[in-house]
C-alpha positions as CSV (number, residue, x, y, z in Angstrom):
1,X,-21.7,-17.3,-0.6
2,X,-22.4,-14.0,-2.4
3,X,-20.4,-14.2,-6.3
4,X,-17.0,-11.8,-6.1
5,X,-15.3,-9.5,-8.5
6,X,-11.8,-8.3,-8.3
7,X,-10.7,-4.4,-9.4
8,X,-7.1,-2.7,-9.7
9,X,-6.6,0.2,-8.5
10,X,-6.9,2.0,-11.3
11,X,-10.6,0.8,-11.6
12,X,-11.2,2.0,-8.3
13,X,-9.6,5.5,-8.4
14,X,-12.2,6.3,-11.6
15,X,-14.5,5.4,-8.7
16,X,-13.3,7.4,-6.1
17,X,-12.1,11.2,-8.7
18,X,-13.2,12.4,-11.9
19,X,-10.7,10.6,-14.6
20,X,-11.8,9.3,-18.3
21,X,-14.2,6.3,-17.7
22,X,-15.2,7.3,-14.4
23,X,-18.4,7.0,-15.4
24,X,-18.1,3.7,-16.9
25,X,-16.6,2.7,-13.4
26,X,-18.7,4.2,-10.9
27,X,-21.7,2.0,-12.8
28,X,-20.0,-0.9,-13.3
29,X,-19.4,-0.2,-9.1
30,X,-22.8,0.4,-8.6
31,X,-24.0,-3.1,-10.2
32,X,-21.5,-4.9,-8.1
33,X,-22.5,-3.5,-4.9
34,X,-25.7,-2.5,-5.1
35,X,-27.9,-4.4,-7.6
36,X,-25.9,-7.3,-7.3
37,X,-24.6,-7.7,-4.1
38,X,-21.3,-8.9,-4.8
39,X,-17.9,-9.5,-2.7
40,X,-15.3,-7.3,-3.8
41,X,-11.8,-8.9,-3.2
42,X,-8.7,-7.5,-3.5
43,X,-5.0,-8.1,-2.9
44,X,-4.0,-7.1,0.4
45,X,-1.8,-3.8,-1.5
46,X,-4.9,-2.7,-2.6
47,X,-5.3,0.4,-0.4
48,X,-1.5,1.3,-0.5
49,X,-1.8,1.8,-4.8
50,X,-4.8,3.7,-4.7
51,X,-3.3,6.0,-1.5
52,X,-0.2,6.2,-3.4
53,X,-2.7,7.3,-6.4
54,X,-4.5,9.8,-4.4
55,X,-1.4,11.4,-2.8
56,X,0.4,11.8,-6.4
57,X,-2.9,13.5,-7.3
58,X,-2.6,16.0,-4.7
59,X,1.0,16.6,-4.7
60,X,0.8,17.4,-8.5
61,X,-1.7,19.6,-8.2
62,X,-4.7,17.6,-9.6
63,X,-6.8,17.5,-6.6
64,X,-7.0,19.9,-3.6
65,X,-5.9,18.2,0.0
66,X,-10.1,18.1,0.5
67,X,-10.9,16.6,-2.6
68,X,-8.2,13.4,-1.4
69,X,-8.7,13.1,2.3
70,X,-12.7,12.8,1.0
71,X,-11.7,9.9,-1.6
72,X,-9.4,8.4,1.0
73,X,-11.8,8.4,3.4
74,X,-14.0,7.2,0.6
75,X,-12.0,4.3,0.2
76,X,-11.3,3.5,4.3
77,X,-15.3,2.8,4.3
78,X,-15.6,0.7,1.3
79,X,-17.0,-2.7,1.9
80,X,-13.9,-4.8,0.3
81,X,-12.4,-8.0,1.6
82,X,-8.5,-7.7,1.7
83,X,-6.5,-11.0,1.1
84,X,-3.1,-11.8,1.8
85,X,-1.8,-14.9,2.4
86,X,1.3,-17.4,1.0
87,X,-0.5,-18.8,-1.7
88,X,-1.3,-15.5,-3.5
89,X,2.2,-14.5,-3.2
90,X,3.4,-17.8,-4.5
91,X,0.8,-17.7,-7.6
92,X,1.5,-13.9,-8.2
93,X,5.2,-14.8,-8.7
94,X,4.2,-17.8,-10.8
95,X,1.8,-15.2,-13.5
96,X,4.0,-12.6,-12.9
97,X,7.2,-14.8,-14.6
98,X,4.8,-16.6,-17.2
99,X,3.1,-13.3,-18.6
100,X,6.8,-12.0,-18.1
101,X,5.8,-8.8,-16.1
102,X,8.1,-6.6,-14.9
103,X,6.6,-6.1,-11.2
104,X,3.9,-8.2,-9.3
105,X,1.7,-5.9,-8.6
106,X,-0.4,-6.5,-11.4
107,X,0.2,-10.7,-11.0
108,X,-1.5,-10.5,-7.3
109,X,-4.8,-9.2,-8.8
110,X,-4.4,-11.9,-11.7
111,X,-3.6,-14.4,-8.9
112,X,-6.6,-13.2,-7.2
113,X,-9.4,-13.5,-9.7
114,X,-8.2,-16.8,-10.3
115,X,-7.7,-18.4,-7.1
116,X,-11.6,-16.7,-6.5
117,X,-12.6,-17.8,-9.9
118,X,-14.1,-14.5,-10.9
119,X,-13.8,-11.7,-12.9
120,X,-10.8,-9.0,-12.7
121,X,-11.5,-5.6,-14.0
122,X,-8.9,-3.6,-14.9
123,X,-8.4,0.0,-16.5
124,X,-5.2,-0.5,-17.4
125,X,-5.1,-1.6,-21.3
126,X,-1.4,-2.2,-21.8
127,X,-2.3,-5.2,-19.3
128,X,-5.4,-6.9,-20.4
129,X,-4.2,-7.0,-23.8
130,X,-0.9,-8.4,-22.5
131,X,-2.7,-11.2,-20.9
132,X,-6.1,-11.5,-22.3
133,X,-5.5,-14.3,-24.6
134,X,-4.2,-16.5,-22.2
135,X,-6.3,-15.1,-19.1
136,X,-10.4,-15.3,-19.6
137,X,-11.1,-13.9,-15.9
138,X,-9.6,-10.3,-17.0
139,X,-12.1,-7.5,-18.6
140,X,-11.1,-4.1,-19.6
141,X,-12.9,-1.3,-18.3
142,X,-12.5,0.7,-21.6
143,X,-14.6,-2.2,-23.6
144,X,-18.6,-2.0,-23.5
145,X,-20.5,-5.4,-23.3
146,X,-20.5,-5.9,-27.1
147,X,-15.8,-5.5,-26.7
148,X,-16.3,-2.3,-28.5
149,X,-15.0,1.2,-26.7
């Protein structure tokens, strides 16, 4: 079984429309798909945070209605393996409560990358450094290979 790699949505969007370390995330994308050949899993809200993403764009004015049907339809033919199931509920609440997060959202990808045992990359800093001590799956987009910006 191919290795996997978990990404939030806010990893993903860089992907998908120009935002600051888009470039950093369309590589890091590239080596997981395409040199490496690796599973990307995600929690099954996934596609409703970055659609929400992609719609808030729009409706503020940020992207044209083209520019986010394209990175919608972008994201409809990306090759990523959607979980749900009662276990990564149940562990999502469990992280959620001992990080002390105010949603779960964030604890499903945690949940995730642990019940996978791989990585979770994240763009969001007020997050890893909220749980990086205590989580070693989670990496910070924002951090190059040496944990320097």
């Amino acid at each position: 079984m191919r290795s996997a790699v978990c990404v939030d949505a806010s990893v993903f969007v860089k992907v998908l429309i120009q935002e600051p370390l888009s470039k950093v995330a369309r590589q890091r994308w590239k080596m997981w798909t395409l040199s490496e050949g690796r599973r990307i899993v995600e929690p099954s809200l996934f596609p409703f945070e970055v659609v929400a993403v992609l719609r808030k764009q729009v409706y503020q004015g940020y992207l044209t209605l083209e520019m986010g049907a394209s990175a919608l339809a972008a994201l409809l033919d990306a090759d990523i393996e959607l979980v749900a199931c009662s276990a990564l509920h149940r562990h999502a609440w469990k992280l959620a409560d001992h990080f002390g997060l105010p949603t779960a959202y964030d604890a499903h990808y945690l949940a995730l990358a642990e019940m996978e045992g791989c990585e979770f990359w994240t763009a969001d800093g007020r997050l890893y450094n909220s749980v990086k001590d205590e989580f070693p799956h989670i990496r910070w987009l924002g951090l190059t290979q040496d944990g320097k910006l």
